[in-house]
N, C-alpha and C positions, 0 to 999 in steps of 0.2 A: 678624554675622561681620566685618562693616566694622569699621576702626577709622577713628577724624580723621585721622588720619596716612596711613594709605592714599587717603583721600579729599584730599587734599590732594596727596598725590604725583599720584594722576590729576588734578586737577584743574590743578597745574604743569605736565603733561604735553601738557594739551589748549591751553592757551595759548602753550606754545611754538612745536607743530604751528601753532595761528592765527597765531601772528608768522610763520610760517616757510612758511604757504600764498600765496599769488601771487593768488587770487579767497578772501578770509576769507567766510566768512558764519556770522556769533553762531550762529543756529538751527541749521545742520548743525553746528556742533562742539560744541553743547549735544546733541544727538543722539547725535555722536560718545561726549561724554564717560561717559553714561549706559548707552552700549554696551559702554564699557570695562569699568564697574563691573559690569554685568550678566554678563560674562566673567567675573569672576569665578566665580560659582555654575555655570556650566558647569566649569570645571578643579576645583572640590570634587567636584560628581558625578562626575565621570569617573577622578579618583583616589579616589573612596571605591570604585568598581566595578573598581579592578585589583585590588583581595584578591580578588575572586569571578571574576574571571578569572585571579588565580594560583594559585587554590584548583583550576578545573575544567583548568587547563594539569597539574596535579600530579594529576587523578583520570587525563586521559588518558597522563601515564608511567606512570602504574602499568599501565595497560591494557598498552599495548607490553610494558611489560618483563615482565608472566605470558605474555605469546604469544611469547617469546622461545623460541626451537630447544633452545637449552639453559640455560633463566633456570635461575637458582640457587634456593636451597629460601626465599631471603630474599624475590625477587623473585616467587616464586610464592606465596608470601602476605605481602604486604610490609604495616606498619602503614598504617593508613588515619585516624588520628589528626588530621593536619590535613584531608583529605579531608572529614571530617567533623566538623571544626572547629565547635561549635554561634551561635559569635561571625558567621562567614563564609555559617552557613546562613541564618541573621537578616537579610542585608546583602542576600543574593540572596533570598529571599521577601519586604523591605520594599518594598510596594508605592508608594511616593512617590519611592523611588530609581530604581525600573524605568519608570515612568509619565515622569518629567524623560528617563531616557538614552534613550528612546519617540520623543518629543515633539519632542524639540532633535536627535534622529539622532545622537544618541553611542556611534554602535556601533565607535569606534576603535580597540578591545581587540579585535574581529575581524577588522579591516585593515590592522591594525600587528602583531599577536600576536608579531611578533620580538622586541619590547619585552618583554611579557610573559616570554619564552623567558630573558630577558638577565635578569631580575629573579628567575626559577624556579633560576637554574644559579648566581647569585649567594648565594640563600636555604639552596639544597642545599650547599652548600663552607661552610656555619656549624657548627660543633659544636653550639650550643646547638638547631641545628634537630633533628639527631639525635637531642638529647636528650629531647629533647618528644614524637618519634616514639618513641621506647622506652617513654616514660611512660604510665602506666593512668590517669591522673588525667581524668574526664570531666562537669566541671566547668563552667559558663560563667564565671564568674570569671578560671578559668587560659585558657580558651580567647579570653577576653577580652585579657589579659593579653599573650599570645602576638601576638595577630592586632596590639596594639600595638607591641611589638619588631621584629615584622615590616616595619611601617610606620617605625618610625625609625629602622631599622638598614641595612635594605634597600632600599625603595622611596624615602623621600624623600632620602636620598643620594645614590642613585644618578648618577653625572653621564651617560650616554646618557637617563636619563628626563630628565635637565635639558635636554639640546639638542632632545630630542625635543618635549618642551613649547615650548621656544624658536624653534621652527621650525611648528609647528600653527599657533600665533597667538602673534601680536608681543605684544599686553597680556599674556598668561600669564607674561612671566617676573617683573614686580614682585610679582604676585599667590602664585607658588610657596611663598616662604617663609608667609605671615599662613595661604595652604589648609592647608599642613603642619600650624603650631600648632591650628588648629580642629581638621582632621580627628584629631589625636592625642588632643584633649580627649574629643570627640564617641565615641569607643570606648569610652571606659571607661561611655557611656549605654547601650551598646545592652542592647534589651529584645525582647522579645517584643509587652511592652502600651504601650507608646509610638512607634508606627512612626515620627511625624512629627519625634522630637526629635534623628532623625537628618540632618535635612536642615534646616539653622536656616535666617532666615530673611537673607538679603543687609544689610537695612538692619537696623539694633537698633529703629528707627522711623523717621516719616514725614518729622522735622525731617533727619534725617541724609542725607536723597535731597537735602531744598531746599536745605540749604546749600550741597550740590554746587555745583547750576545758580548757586545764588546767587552763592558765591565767586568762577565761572568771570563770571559777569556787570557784577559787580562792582568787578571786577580790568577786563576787556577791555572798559568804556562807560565808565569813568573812568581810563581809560588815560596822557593827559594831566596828570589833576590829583593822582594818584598820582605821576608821573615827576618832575610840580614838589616834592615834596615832600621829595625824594630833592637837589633841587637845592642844594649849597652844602655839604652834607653831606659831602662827598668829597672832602677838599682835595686829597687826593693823587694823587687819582682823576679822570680824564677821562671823561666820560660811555663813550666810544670803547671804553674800557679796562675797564670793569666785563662782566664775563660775561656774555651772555644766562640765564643760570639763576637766576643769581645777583640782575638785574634782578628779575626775575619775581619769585623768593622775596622778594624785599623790597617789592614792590609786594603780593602776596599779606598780607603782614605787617601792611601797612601800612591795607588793604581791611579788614582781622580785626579795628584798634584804633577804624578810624574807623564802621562800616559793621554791627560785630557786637556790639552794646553786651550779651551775656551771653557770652561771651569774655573771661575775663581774658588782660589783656595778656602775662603772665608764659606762661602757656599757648602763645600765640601766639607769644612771642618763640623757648623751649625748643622746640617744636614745627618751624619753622622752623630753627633751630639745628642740628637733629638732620637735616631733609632736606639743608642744605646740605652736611654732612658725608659722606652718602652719593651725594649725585648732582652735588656740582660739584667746585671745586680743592680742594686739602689747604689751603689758606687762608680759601675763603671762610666758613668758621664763624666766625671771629674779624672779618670784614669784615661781614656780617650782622648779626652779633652789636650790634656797635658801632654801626651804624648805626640797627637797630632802637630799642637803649636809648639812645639820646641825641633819637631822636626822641619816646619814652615820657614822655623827664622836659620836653622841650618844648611835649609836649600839655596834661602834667598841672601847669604852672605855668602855660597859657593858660586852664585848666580847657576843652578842646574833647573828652575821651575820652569823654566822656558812655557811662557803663558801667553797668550797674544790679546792684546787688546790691553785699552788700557782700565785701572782700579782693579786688574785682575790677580796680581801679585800681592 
């Protein structure tokens, strides 16, 4: 579910926190940062289980609106289509999804269920919801289909889901968008005879967790000899003047060319490139940038990139 680039945005994150803590200590923000990551897989589970909580918020309107004094002959047998959605019944019988929201106490959907409410009355004012409700089609495919629209039209738009996430836990908002893309993929999987392939797994593998710490290690014990590297490079630049973000991305950069020898640098350079434009000034992608590649061809005229493989250099 992880990508580099996520892991790198956390791992930018936790070194700023350490420049910007007052008692640093490596070990707890190596903790920290692994806690961050691991936040993640809590906010997947917990929006993959708002369909089964806006599926059971839609079984109990139905309820109300048949006890209703004078429901209407709609309302007294209203379609049960999504109620019985066969995608949503899947999601709430996966045993690996109820066992995590168990485990970690993710019963939020029943202490927030306003949220839920906001997302049901959102769903209901769609034509194309009506439309579905009208339809005989009993299908897993359409009901697949469906519980997907649902999710990209509905729920991960939504901006009260947005502040609501953003207000639960602080790590939840960089992680929103990448949950979104998984969980949209992960629908068109579900089954019946694959319970687990609902719930992937955090890391793609083992190297993906080390690099983390690594990075973050990396970067914050050669802190120094990293900064000299930087030094001279800046003419127009006062140490004073360059961003804290900005620093960092470029000491990260710099960590990737010296310290990661199956890392092509070009990777490193774009990759970098791409967080600067999101998380610092509308300039420093071209300051980055520049700085990065002029240190690339300085390496690779001292021959010091030491890279293995080859197109890596």
């Amino acid at each position: 579910m992880l990508t580099r680039r996520h892991i790198r945005v956390k791992v930018l994150q936790s070194i700023y926190a350490f420049n910007h803590t007052e008692h640093a200590d490596l070990e707890k923000q190596e903790k920290f940062l692994l806690y961050s990551l691991d936040q993640m897989h809590d906010l997947y589970v917990l929006l993959l289980q708002s369909m089964v909580a806006l599926r059971d918020h839609a079984e109990i309107f139905l309820l109300k609106s048949q006890q209703k004094h004078l429901a209407t002959a709609l309302e007294r047998n209203p379609s049960r289509r999504f109620v019985d959605n066969q995608a949503v019944s899947l999601l709430a019988e996966n045993t690996y999804l109820q066992d995590i929201l168990k485990k970690k106490k993710l019963n939020y959907w029943k202490e927030d269920d306003e949220y839920i409410a906001i997302l049901f009355n959102e769903l209901t004012s769609k034509d194309w919801y009506e439309e579905y409700l009208s339809g005989n089609g009993n299908s897993l495919k359409e009901d697949k289909a469906f519980l997907a629209k649902i999710y990209k039209e509905v729920i991960a738009p939504n901006d009260k889901l947005y502040e609501y996430v953003e207000d639960k836990r602080l790590t939840w908002v960089d992680d929103f968008p990448i949950v979104n893309t998984a969980i949209v993929k992960v629908l068109g999987k579900i089954s019946a005879e694959n319970e687990s392939a609902m719930i992937p797994s955090l890391y793609k593998n083992e190297d993906d967790r080390d690099y983390a710490v690594q990075l973050l290690r990396k970067v914050l014990l050669n802190d120094e000899k990293l900064a000299a590297q930087i030094d001279g490079k800046t003419p127009n630049w006062d140490k004073e003047r360059i961003a804290d973000i900005d620093l960092i991305i470029l000491k990260m950069g710099i960590a990737e060319f010296l310290y990661f020898p199956s890392i092509p640098v070009r990777v490193s350079i774009n990759e970098y490139l791409e967080i600067s434009k999101e998380y610092s000034t509308p300039k420093s992608s071209i300051f980055v940038n520049g700085i990065l590649d002029k240190l690339v061809k300085e390496y690779a005229e001292k021959k010091t990139l030491n890279k293995i493989g080859r197109g890596l250099q």
